[in-house]
C-alpha positions as a printed NumPy array, in Angstrom:
array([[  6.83 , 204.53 , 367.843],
       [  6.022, 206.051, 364.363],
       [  8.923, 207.645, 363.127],
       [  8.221, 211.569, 361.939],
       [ 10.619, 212.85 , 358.572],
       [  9.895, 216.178, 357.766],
       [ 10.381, 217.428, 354.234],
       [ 10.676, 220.534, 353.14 ],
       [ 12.115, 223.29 , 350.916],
       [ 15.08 , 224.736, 352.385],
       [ 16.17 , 224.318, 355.855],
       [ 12.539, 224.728, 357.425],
       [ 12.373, 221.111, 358.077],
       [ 15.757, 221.361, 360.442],
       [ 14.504, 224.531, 362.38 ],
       [ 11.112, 223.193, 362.844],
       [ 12.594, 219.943, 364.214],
       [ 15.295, 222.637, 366.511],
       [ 12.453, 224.305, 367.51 ],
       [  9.489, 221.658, 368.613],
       [ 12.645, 220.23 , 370.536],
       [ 12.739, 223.39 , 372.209],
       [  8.996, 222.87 , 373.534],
       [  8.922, 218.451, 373.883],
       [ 12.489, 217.826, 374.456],
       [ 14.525, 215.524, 372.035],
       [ 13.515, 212.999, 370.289],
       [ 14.456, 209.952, 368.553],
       [ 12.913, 208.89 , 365.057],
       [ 12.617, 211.989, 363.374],
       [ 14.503, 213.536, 360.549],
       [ 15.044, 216.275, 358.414],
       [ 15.044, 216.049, 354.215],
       [ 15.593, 219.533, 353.068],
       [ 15.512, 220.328, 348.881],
       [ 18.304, 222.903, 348.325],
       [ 18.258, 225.147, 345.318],
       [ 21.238, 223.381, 343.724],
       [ 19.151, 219.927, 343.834],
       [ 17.669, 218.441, 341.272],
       [ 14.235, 216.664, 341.682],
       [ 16.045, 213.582, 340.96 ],
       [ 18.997, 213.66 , 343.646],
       [ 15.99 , 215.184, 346.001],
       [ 14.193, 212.   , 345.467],
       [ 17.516, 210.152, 346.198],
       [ 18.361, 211.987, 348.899],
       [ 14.537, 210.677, 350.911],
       [ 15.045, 207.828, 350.343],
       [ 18.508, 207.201, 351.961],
       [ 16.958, 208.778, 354.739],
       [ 13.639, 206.545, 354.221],
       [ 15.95 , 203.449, 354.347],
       [ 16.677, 204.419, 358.052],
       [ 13.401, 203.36 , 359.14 ],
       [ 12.574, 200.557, 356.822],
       [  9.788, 198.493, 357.541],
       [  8.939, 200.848, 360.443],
       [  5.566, 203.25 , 360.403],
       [  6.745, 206.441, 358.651],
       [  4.949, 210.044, 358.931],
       [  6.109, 212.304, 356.456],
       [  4.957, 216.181, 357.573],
       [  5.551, 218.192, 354.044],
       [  5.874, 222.022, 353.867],
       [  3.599, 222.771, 350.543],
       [  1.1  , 220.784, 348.728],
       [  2.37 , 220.606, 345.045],
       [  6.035, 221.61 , 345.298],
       [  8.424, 219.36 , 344.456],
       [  9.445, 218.091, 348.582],
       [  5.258, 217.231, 347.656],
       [  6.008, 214.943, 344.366],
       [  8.734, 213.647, 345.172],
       [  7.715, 212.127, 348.831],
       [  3.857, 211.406, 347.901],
       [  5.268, 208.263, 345.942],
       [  6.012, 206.782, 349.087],
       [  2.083, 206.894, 349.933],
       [  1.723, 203.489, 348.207],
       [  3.791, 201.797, 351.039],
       [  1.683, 200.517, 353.896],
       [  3.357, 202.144, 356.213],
       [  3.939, 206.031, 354.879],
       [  1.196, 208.383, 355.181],
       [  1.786, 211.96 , 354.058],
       [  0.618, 215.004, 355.611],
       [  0.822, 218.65 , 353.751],
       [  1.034, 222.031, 355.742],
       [  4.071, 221.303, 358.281],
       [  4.12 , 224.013, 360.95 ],
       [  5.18 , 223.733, 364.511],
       [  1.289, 222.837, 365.81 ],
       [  1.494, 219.956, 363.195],
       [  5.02 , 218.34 , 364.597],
       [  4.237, 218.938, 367.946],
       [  1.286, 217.303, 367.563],
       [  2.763, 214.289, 365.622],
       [  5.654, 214.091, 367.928],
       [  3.522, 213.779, 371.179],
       [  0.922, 211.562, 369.562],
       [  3.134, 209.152, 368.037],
       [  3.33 , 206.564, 370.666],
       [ -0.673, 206.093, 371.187],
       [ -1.792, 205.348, 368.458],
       [ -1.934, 204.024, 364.349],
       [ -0.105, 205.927, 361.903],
       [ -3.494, 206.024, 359.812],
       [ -4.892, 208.282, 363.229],
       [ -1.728, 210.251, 363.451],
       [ -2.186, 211.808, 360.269],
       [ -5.682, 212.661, 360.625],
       [ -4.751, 214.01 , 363.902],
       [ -2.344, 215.85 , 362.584],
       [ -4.035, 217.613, 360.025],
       [ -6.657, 218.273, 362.113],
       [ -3.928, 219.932, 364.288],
       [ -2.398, 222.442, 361.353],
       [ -6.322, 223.01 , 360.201],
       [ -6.967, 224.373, 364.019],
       [ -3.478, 225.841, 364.69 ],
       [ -4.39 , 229.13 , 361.341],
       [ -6.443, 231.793, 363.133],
       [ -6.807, 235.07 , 361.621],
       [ -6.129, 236.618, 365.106],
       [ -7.97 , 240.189, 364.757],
       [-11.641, 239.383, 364.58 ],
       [-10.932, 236.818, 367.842],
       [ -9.136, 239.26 , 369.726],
       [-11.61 , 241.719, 368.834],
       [-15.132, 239.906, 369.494],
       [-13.175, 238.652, 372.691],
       [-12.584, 242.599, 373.617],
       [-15.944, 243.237, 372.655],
       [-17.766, 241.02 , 374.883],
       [-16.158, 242.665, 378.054]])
């Protein structure tokens, strides 16, 4: 199983955990690592990797909130390790996706699977609905 830690700023990465829960039941392997306006980058950086250490020497999918932020900088160091790959754009089609993909196959797949997920999961809604409507 490819463990899932989800990274974000504030408490999105607990609430999207509470939330894909909600839709695939629990789940073991996965954790939260939330930046809180008091932290510094430093104690951020800290902070992953005590939570890192959990699943040392195990595959490791990190799902990060925004490209470029500091959750971003901090946790793309880990990409060097041979088993951490790094997705950006963490939304509930993304952990959903890694969650119920995790057990079938490599962690390299998983994360092009799951960025293929978030990439399909943003639809501008309107000009669907309406060329659906349309077309009746």
């Amino acid at each position: 199983m490819i463990n899932v830690v989800v990274v974000s700023h504030g408490n999105l990465g607990e609430a999207l955990i509470r939330s894909a829960e909600m839709i695939v039941g629990p789940q073991e392997g996965v954790r939260a690592v939330s930046l809180l306006p008091e932290e510094s980058p430093e104690g951020f950086g800290d902070k992953l990797e005590a939570t890192l250490q959990d699943f040392q020497g195990q595959d490791i999918l990190i799902l990060l909130d925004l490209f470029g932020g500091t959750p971003c900088n901090v946790a793309v160091r880990k990409i060097l390790e041979p088993n951490v790959e790094c997705v950006t754009g963490a939304n509930m089609a993304t952990l959903i996706e890694a969650l119920t993909s995790r057990d079938c196959m490599s962690l390299t797949e998983l994360a092009a699977q799951v960025a293929e997920a978030g990439q399909k999961s943003v639809l501008n809604l309107k000009p669907l609905l309406c060329k659906a409507t349309s077309q009746n």
